[in-house]
Legacy VTK file of the C-alpha trace (Angstrom):
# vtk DataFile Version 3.0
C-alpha trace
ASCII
DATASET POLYDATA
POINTS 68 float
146.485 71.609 11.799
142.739 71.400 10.311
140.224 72.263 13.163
137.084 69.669 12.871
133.606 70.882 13.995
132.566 68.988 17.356
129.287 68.535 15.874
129.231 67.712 12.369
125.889 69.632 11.430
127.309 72.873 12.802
128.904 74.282 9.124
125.550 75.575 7.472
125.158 77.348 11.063
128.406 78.593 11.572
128.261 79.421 7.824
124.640 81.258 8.166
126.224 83.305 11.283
128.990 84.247 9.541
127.367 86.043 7.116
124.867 87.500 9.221
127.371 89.118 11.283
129.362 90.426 8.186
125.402 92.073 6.721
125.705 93.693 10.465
129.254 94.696 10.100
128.496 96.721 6.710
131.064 93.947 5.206
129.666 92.182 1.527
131.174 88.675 0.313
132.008 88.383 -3.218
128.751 86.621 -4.731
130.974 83.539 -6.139
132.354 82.750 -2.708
136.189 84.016 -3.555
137.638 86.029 -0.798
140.968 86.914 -1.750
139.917 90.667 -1.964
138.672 90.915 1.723
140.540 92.749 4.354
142.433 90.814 6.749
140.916 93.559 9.373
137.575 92.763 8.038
137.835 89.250 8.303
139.555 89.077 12.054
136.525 92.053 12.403
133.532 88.857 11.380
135.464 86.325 12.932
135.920 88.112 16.605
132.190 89.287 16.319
131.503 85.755 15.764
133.456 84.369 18.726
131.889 87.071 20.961
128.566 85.964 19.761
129.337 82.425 20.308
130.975 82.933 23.843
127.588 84.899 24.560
125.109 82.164 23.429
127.373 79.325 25.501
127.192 81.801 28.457
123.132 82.038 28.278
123.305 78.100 27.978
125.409 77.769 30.985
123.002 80.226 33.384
120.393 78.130 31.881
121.858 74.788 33.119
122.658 76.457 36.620
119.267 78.052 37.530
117.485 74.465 37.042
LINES 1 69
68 0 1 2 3 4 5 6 7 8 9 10 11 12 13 14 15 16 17 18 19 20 21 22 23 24 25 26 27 28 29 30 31 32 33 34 35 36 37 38 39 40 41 42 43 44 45 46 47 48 49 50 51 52 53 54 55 56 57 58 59 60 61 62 63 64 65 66 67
């Protein structure tokens, strides 16, 4: 099953904070965009530091919403 973004727009962000949090990690994408010689334990490392980062902005939003 393909997973579709909710918002369309989202892939150059989710794409930008991917590699972000992989420069913070230490990890370095291939310059043509193959990643067949990543890690699998590098890749589930970027992709839970992403969901933790994501979890932690929708939290923020959330107390936002509440304390108006």
């Amino acid at each position: 099953m393909a997973s579709s973004l909710v918002v369309p727009g989202a892939s150059a962000a989710l794409d930008q904070m991917k590699y972000e949090v992989a420069r913070s990690l230490g990890i370095s994408f291939a310059q043509d965009g193959y990643y067949g010689d990543m890690l699998t334990r590098d890749a589930g490392y970027i992709g839970g530091n992403i969901t933790r980062k994501l979890v932690e902005i929708a939290e923020m939003q959330l107390a936002g919403r509440s304390s108006r």
